[in-house]
N, C-alpha and C positions, 0 to 999 in steps of 0.2 A: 623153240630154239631156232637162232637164223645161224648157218655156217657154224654151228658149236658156239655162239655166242647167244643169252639171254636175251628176249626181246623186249621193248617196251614192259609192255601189258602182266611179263612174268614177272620181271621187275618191279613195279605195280603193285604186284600179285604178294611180292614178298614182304614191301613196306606194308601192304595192309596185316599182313599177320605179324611183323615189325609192332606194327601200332599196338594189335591186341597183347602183344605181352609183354609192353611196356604200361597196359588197365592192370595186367598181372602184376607185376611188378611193382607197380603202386598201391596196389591192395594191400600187398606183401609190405611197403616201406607203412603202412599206416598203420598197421597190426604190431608191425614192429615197437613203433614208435608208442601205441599203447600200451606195449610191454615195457615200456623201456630196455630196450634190446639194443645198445647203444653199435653195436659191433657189429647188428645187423644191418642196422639203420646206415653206418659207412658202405656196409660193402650192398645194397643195393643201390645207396645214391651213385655209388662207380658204376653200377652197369646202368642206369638211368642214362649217366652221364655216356657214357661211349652210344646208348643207345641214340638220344636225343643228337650226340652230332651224326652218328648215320643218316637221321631225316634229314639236318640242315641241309648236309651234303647233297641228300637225293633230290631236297629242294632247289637248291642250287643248280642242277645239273640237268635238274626235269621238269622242272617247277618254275615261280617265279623268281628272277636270282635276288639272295640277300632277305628270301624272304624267313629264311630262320624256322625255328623249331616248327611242325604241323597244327595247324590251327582246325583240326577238325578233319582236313579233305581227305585223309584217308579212314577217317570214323565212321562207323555207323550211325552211331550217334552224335556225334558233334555235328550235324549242320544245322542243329536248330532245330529238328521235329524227331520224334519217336513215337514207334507204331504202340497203342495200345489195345484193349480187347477191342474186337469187333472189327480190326483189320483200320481202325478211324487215326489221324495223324493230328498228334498233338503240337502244333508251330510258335512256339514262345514268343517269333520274335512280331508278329502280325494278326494272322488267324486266333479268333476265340477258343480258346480252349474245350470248351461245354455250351449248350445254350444258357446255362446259367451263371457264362459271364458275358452277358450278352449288355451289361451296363455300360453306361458310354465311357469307354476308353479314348474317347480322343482325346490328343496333347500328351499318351503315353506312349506313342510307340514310338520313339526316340532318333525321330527324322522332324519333329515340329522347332517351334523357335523356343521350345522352355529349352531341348537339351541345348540347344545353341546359344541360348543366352548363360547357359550351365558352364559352358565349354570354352567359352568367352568369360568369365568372371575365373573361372579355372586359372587361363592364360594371364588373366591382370596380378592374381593371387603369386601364381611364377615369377612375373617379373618383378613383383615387388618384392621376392625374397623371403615373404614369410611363411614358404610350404617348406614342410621338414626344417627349420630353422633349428642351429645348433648351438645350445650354451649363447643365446642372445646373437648368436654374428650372423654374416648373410652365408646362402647355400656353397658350399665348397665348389670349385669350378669344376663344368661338366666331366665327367671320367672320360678318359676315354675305351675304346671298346675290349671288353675281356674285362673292363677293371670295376666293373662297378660291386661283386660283391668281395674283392680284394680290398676295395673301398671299404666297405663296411666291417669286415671284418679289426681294420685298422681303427674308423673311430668306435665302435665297441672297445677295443683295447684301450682306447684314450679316453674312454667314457666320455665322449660326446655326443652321445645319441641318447635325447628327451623319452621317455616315455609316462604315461599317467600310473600304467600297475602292468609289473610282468606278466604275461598271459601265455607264459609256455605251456600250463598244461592245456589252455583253452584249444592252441594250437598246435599242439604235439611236437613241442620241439625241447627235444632230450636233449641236446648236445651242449648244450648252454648257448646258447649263440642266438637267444631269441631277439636282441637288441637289433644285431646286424641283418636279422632276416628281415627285420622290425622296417630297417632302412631302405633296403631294396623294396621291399612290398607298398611304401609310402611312394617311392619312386616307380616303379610301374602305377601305382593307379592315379598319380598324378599325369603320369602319360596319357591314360587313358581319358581320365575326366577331360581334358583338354581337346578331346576327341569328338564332336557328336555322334558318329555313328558307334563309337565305342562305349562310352557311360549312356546311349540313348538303349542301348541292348540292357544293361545291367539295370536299369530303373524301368524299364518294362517289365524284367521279371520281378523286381521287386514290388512293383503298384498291381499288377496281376496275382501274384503268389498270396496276399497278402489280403487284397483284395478275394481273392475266394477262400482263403480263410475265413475271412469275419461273415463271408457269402454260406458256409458250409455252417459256421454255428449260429444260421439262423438271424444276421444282422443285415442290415442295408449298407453296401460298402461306398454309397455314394459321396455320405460324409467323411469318410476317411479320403477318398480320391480325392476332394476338395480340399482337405489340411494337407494334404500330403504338397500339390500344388502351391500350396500358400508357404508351408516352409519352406520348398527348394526357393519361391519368386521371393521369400525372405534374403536366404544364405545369398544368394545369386544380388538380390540389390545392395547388401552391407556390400560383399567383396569388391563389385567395378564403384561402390562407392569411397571406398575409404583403404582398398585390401584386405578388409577382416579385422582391420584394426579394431573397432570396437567389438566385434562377436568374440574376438581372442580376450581383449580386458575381459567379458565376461566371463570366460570358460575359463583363464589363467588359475583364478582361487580354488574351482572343484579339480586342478590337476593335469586339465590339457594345456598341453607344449605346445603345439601349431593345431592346423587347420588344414583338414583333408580329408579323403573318404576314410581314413580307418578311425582316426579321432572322433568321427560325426557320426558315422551311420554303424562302427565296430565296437569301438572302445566306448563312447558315450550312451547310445543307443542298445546294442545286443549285449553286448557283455556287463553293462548296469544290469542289465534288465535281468538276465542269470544270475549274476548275486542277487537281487531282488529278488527272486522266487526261489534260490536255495535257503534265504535266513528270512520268510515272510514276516508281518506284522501278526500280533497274536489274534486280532479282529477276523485275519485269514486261517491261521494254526483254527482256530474256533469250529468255522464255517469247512473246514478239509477235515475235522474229527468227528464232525455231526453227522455220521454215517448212517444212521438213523433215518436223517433227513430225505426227502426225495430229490434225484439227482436234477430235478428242474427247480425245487428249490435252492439246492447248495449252490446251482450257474446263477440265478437270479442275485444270489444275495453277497457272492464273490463279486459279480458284475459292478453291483452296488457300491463295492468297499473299495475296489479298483478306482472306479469313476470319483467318487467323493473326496480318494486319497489324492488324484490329479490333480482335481477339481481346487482341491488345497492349496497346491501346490503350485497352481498357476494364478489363483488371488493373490500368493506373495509378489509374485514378479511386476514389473515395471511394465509399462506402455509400450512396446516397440522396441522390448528383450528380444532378447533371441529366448530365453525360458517362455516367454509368452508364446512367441511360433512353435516351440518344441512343445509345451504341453497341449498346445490347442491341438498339434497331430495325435499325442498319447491318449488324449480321450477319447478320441476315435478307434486308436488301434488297438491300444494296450487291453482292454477289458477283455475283448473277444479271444485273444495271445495269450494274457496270463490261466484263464481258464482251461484252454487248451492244451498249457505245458505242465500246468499241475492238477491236469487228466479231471478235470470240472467238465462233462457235458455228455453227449452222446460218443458209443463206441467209434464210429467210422468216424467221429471229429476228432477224439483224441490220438486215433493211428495217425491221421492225418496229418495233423499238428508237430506230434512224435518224428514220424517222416520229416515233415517240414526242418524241423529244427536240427536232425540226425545230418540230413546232408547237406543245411548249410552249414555247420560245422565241420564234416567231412570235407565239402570244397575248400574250408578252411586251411584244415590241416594239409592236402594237397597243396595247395597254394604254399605255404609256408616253408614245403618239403624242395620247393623247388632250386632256390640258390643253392650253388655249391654244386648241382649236378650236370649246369648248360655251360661245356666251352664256348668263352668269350664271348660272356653273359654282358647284355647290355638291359637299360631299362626299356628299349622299346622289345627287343626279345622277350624278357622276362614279362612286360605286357602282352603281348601274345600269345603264350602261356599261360596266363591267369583266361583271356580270353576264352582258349581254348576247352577252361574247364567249367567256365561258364557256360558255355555251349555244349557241354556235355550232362553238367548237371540239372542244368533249369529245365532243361525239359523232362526230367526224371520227377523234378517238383513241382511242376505242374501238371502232371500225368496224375501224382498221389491224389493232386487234390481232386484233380478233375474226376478222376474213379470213384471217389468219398463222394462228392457230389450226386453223381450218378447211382447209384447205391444208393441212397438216402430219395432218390426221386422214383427210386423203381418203383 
């Protein structure tokens, strides 16, 4: 204390324990939410809410100005590393994880010219109007600040917000207002992909996470790095070619509305993939009932049925599909993924895996929890926020992996 007034550094002092029980607090709204506790769920998004402008505030005031909710600086975790055993610091966003992701990741660490050409076909896709497009017309005009999930809330009421299949329970959202969170969420990470050093974070940890997974069950994840590469330099040459016009004809018929990271990498991608391993093929029921069998042959012969079922899948497609880029990555990823999440392989692979999928789900439903609780929520706010949790979680999943790893090499 200076003169009976709080100093810097106390002040400081108080936002960082501010921070810790707004981890509290969220823990608490996610619990909620898996209860469906609807009346909880309101009354901790209000103290989110007061809480979350307290930071801006201290941001503003001590910080950089305008720079909005805390992206991490007063976390322990959120700046991208977390200590795990041995005292060794896990860095998502640079440094290898393990020696045993020591394959070459260059053109992943999201300062190269893929995210830049990423981020730039982002921006062509904006101004041509067909991100988040509503009931056929072009994007409503910019909100302005405080109104963006005011915004959504209205066209949810008018039912003008596209979606392919409601996914509240995937993302925990009791209140019914999945559409309008739908909207915001579409608008922040359209802020971000537009970003390279923004979507250049988020697709490190997904080529890395991913990457030592199919590393952990024993696969060479080189060929996946390489499809993974060739689908983004896919999505990336339709959009500054045409704005997605033809990737959209394609995807229109199986149910995608627009083009963007939750249509592509959420809705198409992870949450196909979940229904697909909650109602499997009987070829798979088969090979998961044959308990009998030795568990290196049920991975071998899963692996099999995964790859062949791709494999199918991508002979139907046309020349220079977007299904043809999309499967040519699933054959690489999906075999070593589906085994993992329907517990086919080694102990330390399936915790792993379990891990893996628990808390991107988890960052999920954070993510989702978030409109409705930030005074004069904008989408670059609200992408700083997702940011934020990015950076708190990715390094938690690749710690998982990287520990399974380690374990398995002892």
């Amino acid at each position: 204390m200076i003169d009976g007034k709080p100093n810097r550094s106390e002040i400081q002092h108080g936002m960082e324990n501010l921070d810790e029980t707004c981890k509290v607090w969220e823990a608490a709204l996610q619990e909620a939410i898996a209860n469906g506790d609807v009346a909880t769920v309101n009354r901790i998004r209000q103290l989110l809410r007061r809480a979350y402008a307290t930071v801006e505030s201290f941001n503003n005031s001590f910080g950089t100005p305008g720079s909005g909710p805390p992206t991490g600086k007063f976390s322990s975790s959120g700046g991208g590393a977390s200590t795990v055993a041995g005292g060794s610091e896990v860095s998502f966003a640079s440094a290898e994880t393990s020696p045993n992701f020591e394959q070459d990741l260059s053109g992943f660490d999201g300062e190269g010219a893929a995210a830049a050409a990423a981020a730039a076909a982002t921006a062509a896709l904006n101004a041509s109007g067909d991100v988040g497009e509503l009931d056929g017309a072009a994007n409503p005009a910019q909100p302005s600040a405080a109104d963006l999930w005011s915004e959504a809330l209205k066209l949810q009421h008018e039912g003008k917000i596209e979606f392919r299949k409601d996914r509240s329970k995937e993302v925990g959202c009791v209140t019914g207002d999945f559409a309008a969170r739908l909207h915001c969420f579409r608008k922040a990470t359209d802020y971000i992909a537009a970003r390279p050093s923004l979507i250049g974070v988020i697709r490190n940890c997904v080529v890395r996470s991913i990457s030592g997974c199919i590393t952990l069950h024993g696969d060479d994840p080189s060929g996946y790095q390489k499809a993974f590469q060739q689908f983004e330099d896919y999505c990336t040459t339709q959009i500054l070619n045409d704005g997605g016009e033809k990737m959209l004809k394609e995807l229109k018929p199986r149910g995608i509305p627009c083009l963007g990271l939750y249509e592509i990498a959420l809705e198409f991608i992870l949450f196909d993939s979940l229904d697909d391993l909650a109602s499997p093929p009987q070829a798979v029921i088969k090979i998961l009932h044959n308990t009998w069998l030795p568990m290196s042959m049920r991975n071998r012969g899963l692996k099999g049925v995964v790859w062949a079922a791709i494999s199918s899948r991508r002979a139907m497609t046309t020349k220079g599909s977007f299904g043809e880029a999309f499967y040519d990555l699933c054959k690489y990823m999906s075999p070593s993924l589906a085994c993992g999440m329907l517990k086919v392989g080694d102990q330390d692979f399936v915790e792993a895996m379990n891990t893996f999928q628990c808390l991107v789900m988890e960052w999920l439903c954070v993510c989702f929890a978030i409109p409705g609780t930030m005074s004069h929520m904008t989408e670059e706010l609200y992408a700083e926020k997702v940011m934020e949790k990015v950076r708190i979680y990715a390094p938690r999943i690749l710690e998982a992996i990287a520990n399974a790893i380690r374990l398995r090499d002892a």
